[in-house]
N, C-alpha and C positions, 0 to 999 in steps of 0.2 A: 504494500500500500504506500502510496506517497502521498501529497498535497498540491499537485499539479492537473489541474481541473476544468475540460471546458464549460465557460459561462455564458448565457446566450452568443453560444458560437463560437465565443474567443478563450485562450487558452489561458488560465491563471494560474503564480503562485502564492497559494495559500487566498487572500483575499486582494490580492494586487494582480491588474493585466499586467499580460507581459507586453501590448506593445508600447506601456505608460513606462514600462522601464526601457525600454528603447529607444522610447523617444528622449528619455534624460541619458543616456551615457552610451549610445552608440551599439552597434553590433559590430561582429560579434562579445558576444560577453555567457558568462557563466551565472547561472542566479542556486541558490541551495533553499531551501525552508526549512526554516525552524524548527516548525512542527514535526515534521520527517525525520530530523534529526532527534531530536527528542524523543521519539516514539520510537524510532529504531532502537536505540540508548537501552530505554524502559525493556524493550522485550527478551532483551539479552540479559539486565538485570533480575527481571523477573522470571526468569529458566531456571537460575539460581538457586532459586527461593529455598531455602532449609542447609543449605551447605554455606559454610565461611566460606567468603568469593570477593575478589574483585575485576570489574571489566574492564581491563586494561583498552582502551581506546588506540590503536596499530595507525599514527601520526602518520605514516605514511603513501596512505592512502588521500589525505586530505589535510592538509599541515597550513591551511590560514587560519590565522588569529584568533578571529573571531569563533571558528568553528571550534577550537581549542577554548577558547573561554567557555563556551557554551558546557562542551563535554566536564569541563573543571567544574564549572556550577551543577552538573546531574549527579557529581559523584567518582565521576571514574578516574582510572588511572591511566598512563598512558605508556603506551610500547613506544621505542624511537632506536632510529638504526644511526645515528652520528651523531656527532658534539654540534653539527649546526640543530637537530633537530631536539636535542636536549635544552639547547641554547632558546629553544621555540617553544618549548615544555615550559622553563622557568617561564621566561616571557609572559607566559599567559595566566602562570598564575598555578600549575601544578607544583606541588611539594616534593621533594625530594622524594619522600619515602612513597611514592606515587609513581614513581617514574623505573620504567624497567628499561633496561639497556639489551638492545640484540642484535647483531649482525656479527660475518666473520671476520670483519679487518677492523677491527676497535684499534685503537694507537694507542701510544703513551699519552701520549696528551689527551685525548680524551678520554683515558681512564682518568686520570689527575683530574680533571673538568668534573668528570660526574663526583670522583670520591671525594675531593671540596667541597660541591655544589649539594649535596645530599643523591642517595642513589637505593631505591627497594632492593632492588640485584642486579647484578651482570646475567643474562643467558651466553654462557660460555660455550665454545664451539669447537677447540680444539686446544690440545695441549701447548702447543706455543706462545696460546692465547694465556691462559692460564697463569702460567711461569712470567709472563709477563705481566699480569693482573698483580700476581703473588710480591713481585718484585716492586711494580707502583707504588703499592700498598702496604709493603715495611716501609720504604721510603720515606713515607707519609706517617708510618705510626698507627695507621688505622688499618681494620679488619675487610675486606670486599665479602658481602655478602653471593655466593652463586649458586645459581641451579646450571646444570651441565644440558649443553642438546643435543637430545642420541637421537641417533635417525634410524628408523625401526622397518627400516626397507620395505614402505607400503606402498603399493602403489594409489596415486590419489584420485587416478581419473579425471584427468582436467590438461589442461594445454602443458606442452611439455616446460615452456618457458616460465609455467609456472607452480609447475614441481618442484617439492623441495624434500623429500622423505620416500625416496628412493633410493638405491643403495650406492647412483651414479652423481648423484647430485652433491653441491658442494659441500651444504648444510650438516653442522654438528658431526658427530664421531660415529662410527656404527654400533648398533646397541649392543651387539656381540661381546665387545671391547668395554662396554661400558662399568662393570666391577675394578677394571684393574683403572682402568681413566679415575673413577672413583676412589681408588685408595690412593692414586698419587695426586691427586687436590687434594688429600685430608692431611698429607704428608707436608704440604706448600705451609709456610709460617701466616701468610699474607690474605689468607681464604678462610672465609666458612662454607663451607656445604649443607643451603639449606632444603637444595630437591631436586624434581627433574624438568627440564623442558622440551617440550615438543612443537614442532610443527610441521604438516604433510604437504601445505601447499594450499592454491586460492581459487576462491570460483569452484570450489568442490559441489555438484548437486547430488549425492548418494551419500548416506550416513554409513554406508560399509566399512569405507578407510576410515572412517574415525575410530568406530568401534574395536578395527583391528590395530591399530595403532595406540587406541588406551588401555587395550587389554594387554596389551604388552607393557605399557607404563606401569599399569597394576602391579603386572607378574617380577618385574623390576623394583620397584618400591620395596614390596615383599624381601628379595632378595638384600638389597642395599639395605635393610634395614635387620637385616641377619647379621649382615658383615658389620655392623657399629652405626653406620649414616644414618644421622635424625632427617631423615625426609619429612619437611614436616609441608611444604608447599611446591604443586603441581601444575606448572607453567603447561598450559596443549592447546596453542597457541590460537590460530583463527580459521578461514580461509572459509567458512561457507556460503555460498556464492548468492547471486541475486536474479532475480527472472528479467534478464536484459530483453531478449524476445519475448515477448507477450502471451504469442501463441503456442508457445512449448507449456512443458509440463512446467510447475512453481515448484523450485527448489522447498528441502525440509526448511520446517520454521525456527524459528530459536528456542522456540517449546520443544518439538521435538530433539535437537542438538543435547539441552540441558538433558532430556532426558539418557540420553545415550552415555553423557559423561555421570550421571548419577549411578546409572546402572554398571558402568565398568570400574568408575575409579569413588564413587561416595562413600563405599565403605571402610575407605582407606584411614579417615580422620585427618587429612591435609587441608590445607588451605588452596584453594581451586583460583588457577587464572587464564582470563579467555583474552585474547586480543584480535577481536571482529575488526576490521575496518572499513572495506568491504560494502557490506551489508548496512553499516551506519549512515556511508556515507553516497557509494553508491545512488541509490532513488532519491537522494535530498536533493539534487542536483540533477538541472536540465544546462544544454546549451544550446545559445539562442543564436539564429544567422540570418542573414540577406542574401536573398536571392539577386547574383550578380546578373547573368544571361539566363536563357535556356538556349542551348545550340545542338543543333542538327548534325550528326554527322553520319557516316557509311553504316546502314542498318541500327542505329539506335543515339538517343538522344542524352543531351547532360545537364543536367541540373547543376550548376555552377554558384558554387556560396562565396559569400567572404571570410567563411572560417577555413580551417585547411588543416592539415599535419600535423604543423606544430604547435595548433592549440588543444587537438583532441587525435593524440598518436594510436590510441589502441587499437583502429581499424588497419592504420597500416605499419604495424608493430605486430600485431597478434590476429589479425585477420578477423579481429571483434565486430560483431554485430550490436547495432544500437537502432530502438524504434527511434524511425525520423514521420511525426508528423507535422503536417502545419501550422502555423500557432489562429487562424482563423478557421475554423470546422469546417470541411467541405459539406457542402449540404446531403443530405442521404441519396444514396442512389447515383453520385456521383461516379463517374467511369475512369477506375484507376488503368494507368500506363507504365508502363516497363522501363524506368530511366534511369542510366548513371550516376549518383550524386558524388559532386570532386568539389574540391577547394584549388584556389589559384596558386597554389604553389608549382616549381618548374620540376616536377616531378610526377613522373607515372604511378608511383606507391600512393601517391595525394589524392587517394580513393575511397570513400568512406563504405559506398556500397554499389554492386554492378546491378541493375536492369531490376531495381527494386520499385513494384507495384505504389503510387503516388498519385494521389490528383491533379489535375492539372494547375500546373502555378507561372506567376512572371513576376519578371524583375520588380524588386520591393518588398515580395511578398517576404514574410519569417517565418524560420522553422526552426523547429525544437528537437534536438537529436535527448531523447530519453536516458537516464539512467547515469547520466554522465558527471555524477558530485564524487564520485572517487576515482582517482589513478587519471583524470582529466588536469587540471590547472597544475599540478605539481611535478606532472611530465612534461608540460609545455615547454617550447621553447623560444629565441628569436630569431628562427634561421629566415631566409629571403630579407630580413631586416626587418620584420612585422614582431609590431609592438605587443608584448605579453598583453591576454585581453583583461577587462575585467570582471571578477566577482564582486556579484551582487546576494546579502543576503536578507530574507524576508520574514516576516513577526505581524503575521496575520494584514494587517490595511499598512504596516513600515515597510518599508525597504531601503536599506544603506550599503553605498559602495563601501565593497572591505577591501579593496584592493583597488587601486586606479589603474588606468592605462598609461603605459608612460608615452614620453613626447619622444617622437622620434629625434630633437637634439639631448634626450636624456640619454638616449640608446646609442648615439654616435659619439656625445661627448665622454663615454667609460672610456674610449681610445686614444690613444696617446703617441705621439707621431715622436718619434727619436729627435735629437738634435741634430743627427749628420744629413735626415732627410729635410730639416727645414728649411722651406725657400725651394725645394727641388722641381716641386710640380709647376 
């Protein structure tokens, strides 16, 4: 469910048109709702329900400000993969002890950054990692709280580029290994070992790999806690996916998920941590465009926007499907056509979808490519020299830019011309 709704005709978020926001700040741009976001929030909290948990919020899927303030006001915690995105954590207002650190190339310096700055835990990924956490952290005098991530060779059923808990993937240590990984962190001066962490990968629509993946976290626990380790908290991470296509079957709910992880790992007496992001952020967020041309060409037609690539890569990064409809309601009975939809970028990848069924539209008109509040504005880029666009977000009859669009002499002046070329041109 989102908050993006046609109203006699025209397409709203929450209780604002979209083309009232177009008309104040330009297409394209990104807009999220509130409400969406909140509700999504709630439903993952409330899966929960009866187990110590916290829902760690996965920053990056969707890492503006304001989205983060929002999340800090419901309650959550938050996942982040670098010192900038910790640095985005504090920022907004998350506590230290709120904030879990995960990815495999952590540095010195951003262990130093978090163990300062307050830190819930490292999800540790590999022994080099480790010895060097261990080593920051006498340095400092202070203890690193970790949970270790084994990778439980499942497969997750979802794009390969976004698999991570298969036995090929880069992600954490193999769970095989994982007793004797465990006795040499308890041996480190610089560590505490306080669990385990997991995660199989994003966009998952079957509850199978979870299931097999926490039955093994169970069966692990059990052991590690044979050998001495107080496992007392169960990082298993996120990745359940969101019904981008309409007409497909709707991915498990968050109801169902909570129940999967109660029945494999609740009886363990740990403290439970999910990090959705995904799914939060995902359906809160449409993006909005202008229809540049429509042009004719050798057997089929193109739909030509002013968004493109580098403000929403996933179609041609992951060959992603997004509903595109119009943001004025074709009337019923209207006779959809088979068209290309492209952005003007000087590339052929700059595809978002081929010979997808469409009403007839012309230059001016806007559309709303669906589904697009996560893994959109934070993959963007400025390649062709097109200004990052803006987020817009909405609070029922409010809406505030949370981000602007910069000026193209903002975008040329980051550049810096040497002194032996000045005067050259």
């Amino acid at each position: 469910m989102d908050h993006f709704l046609y109203r006699d005709g025209i397409l709203h978020a929450e209780d604002v048109a979209i083309p009232e926001i177009a008309a104040a700040v330009g297409t394209p741009f990104y807009v999220y709702s509130t409400a969406t976001l909140t509700r999504h929030f709630r439903l993952f909290d409330e899966a929960l329900a009866g187990l110590d948990h916290l829902v760690c919020y996965a920053m990056k899927a969707n890492s503006n400000q304001a989205v983060l303030r929002l999340m800090a006001s419901l309650g959550a915690g938050v996942d982040v993969v670098s010192g900038g995105e910790y640095r985005r954590a504090k920022a907004a207002g998350f506590t230290g002890d709120r904030i879990v650190f995960s990815g495999v190339g952590k540095t010195a310096e951003e262990m130093e950054l978090s163990l300062t700055g307050g830190i819930r835990q490292f999800n540790v990924e590999s022994e080099p990692e480790m010895e060097l956490l261990s080593e920051v952290a006498s340095r400092l005098g202070v203890v690193a709280p970790i949970t270790i991530r084994v990778n439980p060779d499942v497969d997750a059923k979802t794009h390969e580029k976004i698999a991570t808990g298969k036995s090929e993937n880069k992600f954490g240590i193999p769970i095989s290994r994982a007793r004797e990984v465990y006795a040499h962190a308890a041996s480190l001066p610089g560590l505490e070992v306080i669990g385990i962490d997991v995660h199989i990968g994003s966009q998952l629509t079957d509850l199978e790999p979870f299931e097999l993946a926490y039955t093994k976290v169970a069966e692990l626990t059990r052991e590690l806690r044979v050998d001495g380790h107080d496992i007392r908290r169960l990082d298993l991470g996120g990745g359940l996916g969101i019904p981008y296509e309409r007409s497909n079957k709707a991915p498990p709910l968050p109801m169902e998920y909570g129940e999967v992880i109660k029945r494999t790992v609740g009886d363990l007496g740990c403290e439970i941590e999910i990090e959705p992001g995904r799914l939060i952020a995902g359906n809160s967020g449409i993006l909005v465009s202008s229809v540049i041309y429509v042009k004719s060409g050798e057997g089929r037609d193109f739909l030509i926007l002013d968004a493109a690539m580098n403000d929403l890569i996933r179609p041609a990064m992951y060959g992603a499907w997004h509903d595109i409809v119009p943001v004025k309601e074709a009337p019923a009975g209207t006779e959809l056509h088979p068209i290309d939809v492209v952005g003007p970028v000087c590339e052929t990848g700059d595809t978002f979808t081929r010979q997808r069924p469409l009403p007839p539209m012309v230059s001016g008109d806007l559309v709303a490519f669906r589904s697009a509040g996560a893994y959109g504005a934070v993959m963007a880029s400025e390649y062709n020299t097109r200004p990052l666009i803006p987020e817009v977000l909405v609070h029922g009859h409010q809406f505030a830019v949370i981000r602007s669009r910069p000026t193209f002499d903002e975008i040329i002046n980051r550049d810096t011309i040497p002194q032996w070329l000045e005067g050259s041109a």
